[in-house]
N, C-alpha and C positions, 0 to 999 in steps of 0.2 A: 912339678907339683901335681897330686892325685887331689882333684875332688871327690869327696865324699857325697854320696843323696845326704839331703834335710832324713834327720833322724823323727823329726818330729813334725806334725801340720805348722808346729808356731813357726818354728826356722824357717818352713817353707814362704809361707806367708810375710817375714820379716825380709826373705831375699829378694821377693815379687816386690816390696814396698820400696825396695835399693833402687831398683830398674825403673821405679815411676815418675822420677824427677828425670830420664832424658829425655832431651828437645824428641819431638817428631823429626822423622827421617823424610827428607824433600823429595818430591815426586821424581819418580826416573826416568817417567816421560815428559818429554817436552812438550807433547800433545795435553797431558793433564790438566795446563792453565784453561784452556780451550774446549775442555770437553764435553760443557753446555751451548758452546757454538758450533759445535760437530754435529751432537746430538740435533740440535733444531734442523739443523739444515739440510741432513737425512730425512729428517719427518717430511722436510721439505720437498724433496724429492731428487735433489743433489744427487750428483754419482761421487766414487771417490777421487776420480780424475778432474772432476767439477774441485771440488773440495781442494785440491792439492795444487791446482790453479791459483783457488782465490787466497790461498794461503801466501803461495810466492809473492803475488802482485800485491797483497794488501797489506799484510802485517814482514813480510819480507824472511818468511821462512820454509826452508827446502823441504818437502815430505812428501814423499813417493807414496802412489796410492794403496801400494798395496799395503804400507807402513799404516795408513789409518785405515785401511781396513783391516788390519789386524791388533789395533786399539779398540776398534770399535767391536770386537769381535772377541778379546780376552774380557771387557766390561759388558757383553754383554747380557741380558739373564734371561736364563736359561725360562722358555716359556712351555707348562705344559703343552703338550699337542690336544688340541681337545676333537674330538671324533665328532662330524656334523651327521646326521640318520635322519632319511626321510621317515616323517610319520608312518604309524602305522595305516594300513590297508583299510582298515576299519573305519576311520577318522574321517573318510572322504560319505559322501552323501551316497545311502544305498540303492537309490535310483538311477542313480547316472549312468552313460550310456559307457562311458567308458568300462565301469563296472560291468555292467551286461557282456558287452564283449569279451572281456577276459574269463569271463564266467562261459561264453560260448565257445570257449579254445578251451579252456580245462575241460569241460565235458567231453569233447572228441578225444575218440581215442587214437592212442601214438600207434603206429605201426613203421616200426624200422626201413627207409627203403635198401633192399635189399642187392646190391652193384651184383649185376652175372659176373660171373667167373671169366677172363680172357688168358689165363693161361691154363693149361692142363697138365697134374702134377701126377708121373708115374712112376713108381722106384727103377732106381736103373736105365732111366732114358734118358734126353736131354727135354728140358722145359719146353714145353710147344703153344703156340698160339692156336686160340679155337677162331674155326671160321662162322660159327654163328651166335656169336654171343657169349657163351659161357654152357651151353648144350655140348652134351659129348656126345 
């Protein structure tokens, strides 16, 4: 048997209204009944090894930690990253001393230090070490 596409919006619409009378489909985890008692006790500060303990001993069911952390972790949502920045420069009081300082390093000026040379480079020789520093 070949179905055909809805030739029309109506049909389409009268198919979707076939499909609204099935039951819901029962959770596939077995974690799901539970997952405002997982949730808490994460905020908690619970590990999932904690978690997987109290599971066996309490309610008398088997579930390896990594199995709720990877419940808690396909439900989990997804949170912006939000970027923290200190204030600007500006915002702090323009007397302060801290400020002064920094004002007294930017106005010096940079001067590269400069490492002597210890080896001396001549075409066709072998690399040689200088005996005074970097003076040929």
């Amino acid at each position: 048997m070949i179905l055909q596409p809805p030739s029309s919006l109506q049909e389409g619409s009268q198919i979707i209204a076939g499909f609204a009378g099935l039951p819901p489909k029962p959770p596939r985890s077995k974690l799901e009944p539970h997952r405002d008692l997982i949730r808490e006790l994460r905020r908690r500060g619970q590990t999932y090894r904690d978690l997987a303990r109290l599971f066996q001993e309490r309610l008398g069911l088997y579930v390896a930690p990594s199995t709720l952390h990877s419940f808690v972790k396909v439900r989990a949502k997804h949170r912006k990253r939000t970027q923290f920045e200190l204030p600007p420069l500006e915002a702090a009081l323009p007397d302060s001393p801290a400020l002064q300082r920094v004002a007294v390093l930017r106005s010096k000026p940079t001067v590269p230090n400069a490492k002597p040379a210890r080896f001396v480079f001549r075409e066709n020789e072998p690399l040689t070490l200088t005996d005074n520093g970097g003076e040929q």
